[in-house]
C-alpha positions in Angstrom: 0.0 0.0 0.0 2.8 2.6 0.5 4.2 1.8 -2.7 1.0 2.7 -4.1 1.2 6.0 -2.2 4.6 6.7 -3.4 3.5 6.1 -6.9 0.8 8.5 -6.5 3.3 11.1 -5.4 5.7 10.1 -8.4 3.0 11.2 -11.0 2.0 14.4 -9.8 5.6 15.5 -10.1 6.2 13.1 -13.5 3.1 14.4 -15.1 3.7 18.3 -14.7 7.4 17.9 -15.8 6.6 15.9 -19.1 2.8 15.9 -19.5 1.6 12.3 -19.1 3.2 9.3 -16.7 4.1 5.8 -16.8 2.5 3.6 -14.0 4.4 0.8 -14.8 1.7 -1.5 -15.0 3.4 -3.9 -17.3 4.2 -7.7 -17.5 7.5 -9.1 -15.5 10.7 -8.6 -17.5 11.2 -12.2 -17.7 11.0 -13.1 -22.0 9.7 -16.4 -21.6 7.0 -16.0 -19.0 5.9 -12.0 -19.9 2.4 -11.5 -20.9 1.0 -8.3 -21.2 -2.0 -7.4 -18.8 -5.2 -6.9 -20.3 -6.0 -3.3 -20.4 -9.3 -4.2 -18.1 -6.4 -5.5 -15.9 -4.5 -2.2 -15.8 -7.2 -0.4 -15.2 -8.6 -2.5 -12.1 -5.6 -1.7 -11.0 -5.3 1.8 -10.7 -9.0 2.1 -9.6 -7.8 0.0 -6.5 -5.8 2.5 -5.2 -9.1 4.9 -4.9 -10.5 2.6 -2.6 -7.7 2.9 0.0 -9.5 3.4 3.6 -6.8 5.3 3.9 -7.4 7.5 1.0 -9.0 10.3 2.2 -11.5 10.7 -0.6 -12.3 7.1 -0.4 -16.2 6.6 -1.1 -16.4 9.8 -3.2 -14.8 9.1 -6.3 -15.9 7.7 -9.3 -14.9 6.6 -12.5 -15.9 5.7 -16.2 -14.5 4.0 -19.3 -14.4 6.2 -22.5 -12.8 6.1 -25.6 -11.5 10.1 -25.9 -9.4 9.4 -29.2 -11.7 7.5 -30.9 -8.3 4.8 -31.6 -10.4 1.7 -30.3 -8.8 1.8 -26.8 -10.8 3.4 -24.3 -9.3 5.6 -21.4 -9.7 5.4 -17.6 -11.6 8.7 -16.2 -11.3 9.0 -12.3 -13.2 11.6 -10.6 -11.3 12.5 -7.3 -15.2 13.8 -5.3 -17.5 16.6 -6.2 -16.0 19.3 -4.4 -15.1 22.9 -6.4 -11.1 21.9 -6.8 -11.2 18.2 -7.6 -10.5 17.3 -11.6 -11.2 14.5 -13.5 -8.5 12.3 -13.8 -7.3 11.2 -17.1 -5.2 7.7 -17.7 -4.8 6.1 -21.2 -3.4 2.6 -22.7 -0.4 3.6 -24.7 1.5 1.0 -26.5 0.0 -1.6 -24.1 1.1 0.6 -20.5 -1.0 3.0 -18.5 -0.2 6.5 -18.9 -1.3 9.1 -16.2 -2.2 12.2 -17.7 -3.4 14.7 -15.1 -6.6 16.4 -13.7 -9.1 18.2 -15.4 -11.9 20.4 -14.9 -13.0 21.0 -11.8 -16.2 19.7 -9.4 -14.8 16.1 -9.8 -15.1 16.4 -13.5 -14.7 17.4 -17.1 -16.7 18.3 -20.6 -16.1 16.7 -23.8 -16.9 17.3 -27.0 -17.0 13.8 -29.1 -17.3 15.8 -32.7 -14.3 17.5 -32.3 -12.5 15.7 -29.3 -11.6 18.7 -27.4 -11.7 18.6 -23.4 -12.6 20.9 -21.9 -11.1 22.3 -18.1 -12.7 25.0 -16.7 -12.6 26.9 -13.1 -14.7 29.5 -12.0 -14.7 31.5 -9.3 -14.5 34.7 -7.6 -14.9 36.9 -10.9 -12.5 34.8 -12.9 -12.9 32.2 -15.3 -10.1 30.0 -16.7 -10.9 27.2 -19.3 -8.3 25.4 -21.6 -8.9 23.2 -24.1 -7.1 20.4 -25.3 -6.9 17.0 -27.1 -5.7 13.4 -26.4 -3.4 12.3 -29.4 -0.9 9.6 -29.6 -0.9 9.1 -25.4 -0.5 12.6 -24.6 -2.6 15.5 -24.1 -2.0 18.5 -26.3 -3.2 22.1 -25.2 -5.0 24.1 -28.2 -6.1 27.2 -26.8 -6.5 28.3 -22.8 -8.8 31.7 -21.7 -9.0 33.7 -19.2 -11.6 36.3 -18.0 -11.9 38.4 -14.8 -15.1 40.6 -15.0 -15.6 42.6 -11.3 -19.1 41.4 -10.2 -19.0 44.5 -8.3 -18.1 47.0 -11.4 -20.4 47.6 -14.8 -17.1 49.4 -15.9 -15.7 47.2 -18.8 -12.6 49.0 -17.6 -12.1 46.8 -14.9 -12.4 43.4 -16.5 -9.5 41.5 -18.3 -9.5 39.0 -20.6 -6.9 36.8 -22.0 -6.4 34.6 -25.0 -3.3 32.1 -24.1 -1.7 34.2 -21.7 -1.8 37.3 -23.8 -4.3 40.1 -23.1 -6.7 41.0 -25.6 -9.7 43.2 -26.1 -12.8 41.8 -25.1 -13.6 41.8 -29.2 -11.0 39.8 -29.7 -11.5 37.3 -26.5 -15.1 37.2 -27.7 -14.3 35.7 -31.6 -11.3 33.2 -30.4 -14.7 32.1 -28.1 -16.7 31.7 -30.9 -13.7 30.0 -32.9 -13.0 27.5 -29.7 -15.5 27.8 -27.2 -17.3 25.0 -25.9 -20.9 23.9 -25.5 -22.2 24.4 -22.0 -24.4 21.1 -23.4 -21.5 19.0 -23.9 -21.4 16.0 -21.5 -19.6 15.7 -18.4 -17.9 12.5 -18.4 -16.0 11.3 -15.4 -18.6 10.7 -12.8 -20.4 7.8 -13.9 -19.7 4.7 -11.6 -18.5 3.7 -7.9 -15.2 3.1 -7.5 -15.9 -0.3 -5.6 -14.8 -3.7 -6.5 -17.5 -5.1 -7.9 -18.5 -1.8 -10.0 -15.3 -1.8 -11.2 -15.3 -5.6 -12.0 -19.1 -5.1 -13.8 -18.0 -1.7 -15.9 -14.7 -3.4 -17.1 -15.8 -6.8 -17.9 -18.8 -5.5 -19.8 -16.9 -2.4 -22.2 
């Protein structure tokens, strides 16, 4: 169990210096007697951790299988709980390993849009709104555009709002068209809150995908 932990540490540091995570969740080394672990497997396995006792989310999160990439292998989704700064966690099959690729979102969870594939983070709060939007290709996530608006609730002067377009400030013209160029739908589906992370959810859900 504290090797679990340690792992758990391991990505948070892995993932923000390169992006996406290796869980090493892979067959012995051994050539004769190696056989790759189904990705049902993999995935049972990392969904173990979330039920810890010790795990002090444990009976909050949830999960869901969904393919994000459309490339026939679905991903792992992992909603931390329902409260304003948990994400939804993203892990992916890759070339036959589980890859951790971060949080999203926030509440527990995430949109997605299946059309274009773009998923969607957003936080809000206190005036501000942040949302960037990316897209899962080849085991990694890859940022397309992020925004950024801070309008006082407590001022109708546009003069004290701010808006930004990838870190750069912009007019509130020009935020407004790169919205309607990326934005997302407010309809699309949240997607990582679905199931109980409890054994025999998680064998149901996986056995049946």
């Amino acid at each position: 169990m504290r090797a679990l932990k340690i792992i758990g540490i391991l990505i948070l540091v892995a993932a923000a210096a390169a992006g996406g995570c290796y869980l090493g969740f892979r067959a012995g080394s051994s050539r004769e007697m190696a056989q790759e672990p189904s990705w049902n497997d993999q995935y049972a396995s990392v969904l173990r951790t979330y039920i810890d006792p010790e795990y002090p989310d444990s009976g909050t999160a949830m999960f869901n299988i969904f393919d994000l990439d459309s490339d026939g292998s679905p991903e792992l989704l992992v909603s931390m709980g329902d409260f304003h700064s948990a994400g939804g966690e993203i892990f992916t099959l890759y070339h036959g390993a589980v890859y951790y690729l971060g949080p999203f979102g926030s509440w527990g969870d995430f949109q997605f849009d299946p059309e274009t594939g773009h998923i969607y983070s957003a936080y809000m709060g206190m005036g501000s709104q942040y949302v960037s939007i990316h897209q899962l290709i080849e085991g990694q996530v890859v940022d397309i555009v992020a925004f950024y608006e801070r309008v006082d609730a407590y001022s109708d002067n546009p003069e004290d709002w701010s808006f930004e377009v990838d870190g750069e400030e912009v007019s509130q013209e020009e935020y407004n068209r790169a919205w309607e160029k990326y934005g997302y739908n407010t309809d699309d589906d949240f997607t990582a809150r679905k199931y109980d992370v409890n054994e025999d959810e998680i064998a149901r859900v996986l056995a049946n995908y």
